[in-house]
C-alpha positions, 0 to 999 in steps of 0.5 A, a space after each residue: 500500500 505504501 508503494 501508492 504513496 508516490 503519487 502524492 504531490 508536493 504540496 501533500 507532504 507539506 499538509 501531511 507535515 502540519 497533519 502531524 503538527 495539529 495532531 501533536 497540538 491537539 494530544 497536548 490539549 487533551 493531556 491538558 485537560 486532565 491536568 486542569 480537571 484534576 486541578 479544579 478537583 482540588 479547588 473544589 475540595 479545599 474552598 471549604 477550608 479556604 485554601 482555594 478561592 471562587 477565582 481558582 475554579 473559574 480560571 481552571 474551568 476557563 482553561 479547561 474550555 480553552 484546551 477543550 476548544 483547541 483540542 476540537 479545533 485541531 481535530 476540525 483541522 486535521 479531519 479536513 486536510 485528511 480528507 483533502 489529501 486522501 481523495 485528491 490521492 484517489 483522484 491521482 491513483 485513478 487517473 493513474 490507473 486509467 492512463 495505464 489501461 489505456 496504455 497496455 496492449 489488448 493481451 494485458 487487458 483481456 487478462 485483468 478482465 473488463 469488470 476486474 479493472 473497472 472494479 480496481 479503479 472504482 471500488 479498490 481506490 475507495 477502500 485505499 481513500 478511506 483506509 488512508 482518512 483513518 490513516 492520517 487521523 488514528 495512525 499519528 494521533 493513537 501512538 503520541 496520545 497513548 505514549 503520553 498517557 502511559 508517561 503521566 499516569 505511570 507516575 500517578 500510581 502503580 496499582 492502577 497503571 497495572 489494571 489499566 495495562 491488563 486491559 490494554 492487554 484484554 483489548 489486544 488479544 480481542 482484536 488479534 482473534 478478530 483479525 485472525 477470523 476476518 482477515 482471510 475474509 477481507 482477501 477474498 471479498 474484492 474477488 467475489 465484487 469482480 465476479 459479481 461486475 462480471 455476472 451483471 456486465 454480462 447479462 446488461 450487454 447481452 440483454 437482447 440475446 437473453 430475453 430473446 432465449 428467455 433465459 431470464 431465469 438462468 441469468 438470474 440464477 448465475 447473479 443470485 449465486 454470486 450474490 449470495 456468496 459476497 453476501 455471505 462473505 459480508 455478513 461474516 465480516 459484518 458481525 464479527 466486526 460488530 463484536 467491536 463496539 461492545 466489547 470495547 465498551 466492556 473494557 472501558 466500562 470495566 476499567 472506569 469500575 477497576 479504577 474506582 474500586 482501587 482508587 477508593 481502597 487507596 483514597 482510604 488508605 490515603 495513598 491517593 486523592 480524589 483528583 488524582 484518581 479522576 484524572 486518571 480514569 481520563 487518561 485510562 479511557 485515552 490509552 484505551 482509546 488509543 489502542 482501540 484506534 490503533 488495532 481497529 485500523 490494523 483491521 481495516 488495513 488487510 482489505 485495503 491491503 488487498 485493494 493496494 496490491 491488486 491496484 499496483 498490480 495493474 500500475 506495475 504490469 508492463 505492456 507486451 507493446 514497447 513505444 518506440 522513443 524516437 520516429 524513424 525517418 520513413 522513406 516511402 510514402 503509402 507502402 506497407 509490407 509484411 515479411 514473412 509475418 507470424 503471429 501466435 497470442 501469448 497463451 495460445 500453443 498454435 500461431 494464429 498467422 502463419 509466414 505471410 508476406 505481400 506488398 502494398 503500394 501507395 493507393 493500393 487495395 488489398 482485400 482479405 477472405 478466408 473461413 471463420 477463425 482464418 486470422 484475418 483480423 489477427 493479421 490486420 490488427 498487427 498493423 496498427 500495432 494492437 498486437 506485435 508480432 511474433 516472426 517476421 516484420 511490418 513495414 510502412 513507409 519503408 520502415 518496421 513499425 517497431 521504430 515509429 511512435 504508436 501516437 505517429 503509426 496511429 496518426 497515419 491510419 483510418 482504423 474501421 472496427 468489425 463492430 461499430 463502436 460509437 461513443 455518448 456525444 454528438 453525431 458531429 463528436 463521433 465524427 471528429 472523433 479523430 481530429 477535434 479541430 475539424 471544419 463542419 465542412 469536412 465533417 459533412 464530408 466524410 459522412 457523405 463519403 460513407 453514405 451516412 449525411 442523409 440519415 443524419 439529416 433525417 435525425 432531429 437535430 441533425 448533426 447535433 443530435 445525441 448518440 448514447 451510450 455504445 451507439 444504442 439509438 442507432 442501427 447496426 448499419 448507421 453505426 457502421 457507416 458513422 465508423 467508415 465516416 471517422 475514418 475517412 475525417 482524419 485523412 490517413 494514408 491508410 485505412 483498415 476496414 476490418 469487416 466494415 461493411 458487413 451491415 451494410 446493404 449491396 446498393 449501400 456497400 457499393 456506393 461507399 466503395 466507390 466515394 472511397 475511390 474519390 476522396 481516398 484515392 491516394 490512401 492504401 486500403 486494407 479490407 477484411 470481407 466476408 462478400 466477394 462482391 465488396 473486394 472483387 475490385 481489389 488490387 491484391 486478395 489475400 486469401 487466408 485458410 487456417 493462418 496460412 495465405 494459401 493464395 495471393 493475387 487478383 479476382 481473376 487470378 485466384 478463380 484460376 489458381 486458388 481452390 479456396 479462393 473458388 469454393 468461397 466465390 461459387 458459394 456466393 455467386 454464380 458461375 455467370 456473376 462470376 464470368 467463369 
């Protein structure tokens, strides 16, 4: 946990150091004010004899409000920076954890799991946030307090520093079994929080397919199961922590009744006075309250423990993609290149992509067809670098893509996702997505180019309208398009169209391809397609089976010399379509 601690700014060390001031202040004031109580004591019981005056009592019970006063006003301080310093911590851990994320590779996200890593940036932040509150107020108040007071009551009288002692140790050995119980407890509980994220995230994105199948009730049979696991979990840790609070009264209670029956035998024997002895019961309750704070925030820590690891967990993972850190000088334009390209996940045993090697040129169109699971959008993914490859080398512009910049290889392409992910804002913000600063000009554009400006016109507020959340409002065709439309805003040198047009209609499909021949005519484009008819066209067919490009060439090339290539084409159009 205290790894966390490097993200606090200069100007929380300067707060904590007054933290720290204010809470020595406010232990002297609550030492203090044991002194005048027992003090006015001894007013009151020597102003029958006239040994003190009705001026004494005034004077002490006037300074017994002030230090009281002090003591409350430093606990106002340090309760507020505490907290000020606490969760603009969170904040920054947040923001860390966040950037992290979004800078690891798809093979480290997919192992941390969606839901695990929404569950470590919300709800293991907020058990970090509030272990810290009670760190900074309890961790350096406890130990001054209960130092000091063992000093001055030690001095007071032996017998009753003795019982007080035996409760410090009664208050200790409770705890300790808590610990012992709950602890394991703790470790487990943000797994079952993952696990229940998990269930609920599944069922919300696919709540369609659900009631589709009626399956309701399994749905709801998987939640309840994790449900009640964590609710169990925390009904355990809930009622052993209950036996807190009561059992810390006994022991209050129980030394305020030890302290006066003790007491009251050496008042008698005169070995002490009444003063003496009320002052005492107070700096008894502090010592054990001292200790009460300082094992209830050992409790509390091994949860927020947990949390701490599983946040440095994501912090310290470093991504299977390494950023170049400079640009190389690219010397062509346009061109990209794979060079006897292999691919195989982390965890998989078998490469995904085999030895596949082709070239593009500046303008060029290169389409790729294969069976399901052939790795066609493993191979396209490698180009922008949301993978690395395992053999052989990406080139674009003359130059591997290992030794240019993500931020710079990213800037040259127009990437089109198989599924249309559009994110809450504008039609006009989705659109710009890529480049902020663009002219309305150019963004009604790029939206004709992907046949989308007549279905935003019909919407209500035309390119102001509001796209919610994953695209929701809109169909899976429009998505498509609006994808297509971002792609084309920014200009790239290439685009990556990974399946793209897969819900767009014939007429649709071909209207798009042709305005891409227009306003990117100089752009190199890569295609993933299942429909013969949308890569007929294409300069170059990568025809993949198993990983393995089994044939590379023309439309009519390929009828010729690729069989797979033949079977894919006859299974979608005829033999006249076709002209064979």
């Amino acid at each position: 946990m205290f790894k966390l601690y490097k993200k606090l700014r200069p100007i929380d060390w300067v707060l904590l150091v007054i933290l720290v001031g204010l809470t020595v202040l406010q232990v002297y004031c609550t030492m203090t004010l044991a002194d005048f109580v027992q003090e006015i004591i001894k007013d009151i019981t020597l102003l029958p004899y006239g040994m003190s005056t009705t001026g004494d009592i005034w004077y002490h019970g006037g300074m017994m409000l002030l230090v009281a006063a002090g003591s409350m006003g430093c606990q106002i301080c340090v309760g507020l920076i505490s907290s000020f310093v606490s969760s603009n911590h969170s904040a920054n851990i947040r923001s860390a954890i966040y950037k992290k994320v979004d800078g690891l590779s798809i093979f480290e996200r997919e192992k941390f799991s969606t839901p695990s890593l929404i569950t470590r940036t919300t709800n293991d932040v907020q058990q970090v946030q509030m272990a810290n509150i009670l760190m900074l107020r309890m961790a350096v108040a406890a130990p001054i307090t209960a130092i000091w007071a063992v000093c001055k009551i030690q001095a007071a009288s032996t017998q009753l520093t003795i019982a007080t002692a035996v409760a410090v140790v009664l208050l200790i050995v409770f705890l300790m079994l808590l610990m012992i119980f709950v602890m394991p407890k703790f470790k487990i509980m943000q797994k079952l929080v993952d696990g229940l994220n998990g269930v609920s995230r599944e069922n919300l994105t696919g709540l369609r397919v659900v009631r589709a199948y009626n399956a309701e009730a399994y749905q709801e049979k998987k939640f309840g199961e994790a449900n009640e696991k964590i609710t169990k979990t925390q009904l355990f840790t809930s009622r052993m922590m209950s036996l807190l609070s009561p059992v810390m009264m006994l022991i209050m209670n129980g030394i305020t009744l030890a302290i006066y029956w003790l007491g009251a035998t050496l008042i008698n024997a005169g070995d002490l006075d009444l003063a003496t002895m009320t002052a005492f019961t107070m700096l008894a309750s502090q010592i054990i309250m001292s200790f009460m704070m300082l094992m209830f925030m050992f409790v509390l820590m091994p949860r927020a423990q947990v949390s701490a690891s599983r946040i440095n967990e994501v912090l310290e993972t470093k991504s299977s993609i390494i950023d170049s850190e400079t640009d190389a000088e690219r010397t062509e334009v346009g061109t990209l290149e794979f060079k006897n390209v292999s691919f195989s996940y982390p965890d998989g045993d078998l490469p995904v992509v085999k030895n596949v090697s082709f070239k593009a040129n500046k303008g060029d169109t290169i389409a790729f067809i294969g069976s399901t699971g052939s790795g066609k959008s493993t191979l396209v993914n490698l180009v922008p670098r949301f993978f690395d490859v395992t053999e052989g080398q990406i080139l674009i512009d003359g130059v591997d893509v290992k030794t240019i910049k993500q931020k710079t290889l990213r800037k040259l392409i127009g990437y089109v996702p198989q599924k249309g992910v559009l994110f809450t804002g504008t039609v006009r913000e989705n659109i710009a997505f890529g480049n902020p600063d663009l002219s309305e000009e150019e963004i009604i554009a790029a939206a004709k180019a992907a046949e989308a400006d007549e279905f935003i016109m019909q919407m209500e507020k035309g390119y102001d309208s509001e796209i919610s959340q994953g695209g929701k409002n809109v169909s899976g065709g429009q998505k498509q398009r609006l994808s297509i439309a971002r792609a084309v805003a920014v200009k790239p040198e290439f685009f990556i169209f990974d399946d793209s047009f897969s819900a767009l209609d014939y007429k649709t499909d071909k209207k798009v391809r042709e305005n891409l021949k227009t306003v990117a005519a100089g752009a190199t484009k890569l295609i993933v397609a299942q429909r013969i008819g949308t890569i007929m066209d294409a300069n170059k067919i990568v025809v993949l089976d198993k990983g393995e490009a089994v044939g590379i060439g023309t439309h009519q090339e390929l009828l010729k010399s690729c069989d797979v290539y033949r079977e894919i084409a006859l299974s979608q159009l005829s033999k006249e379509e076709l002209g064979i």
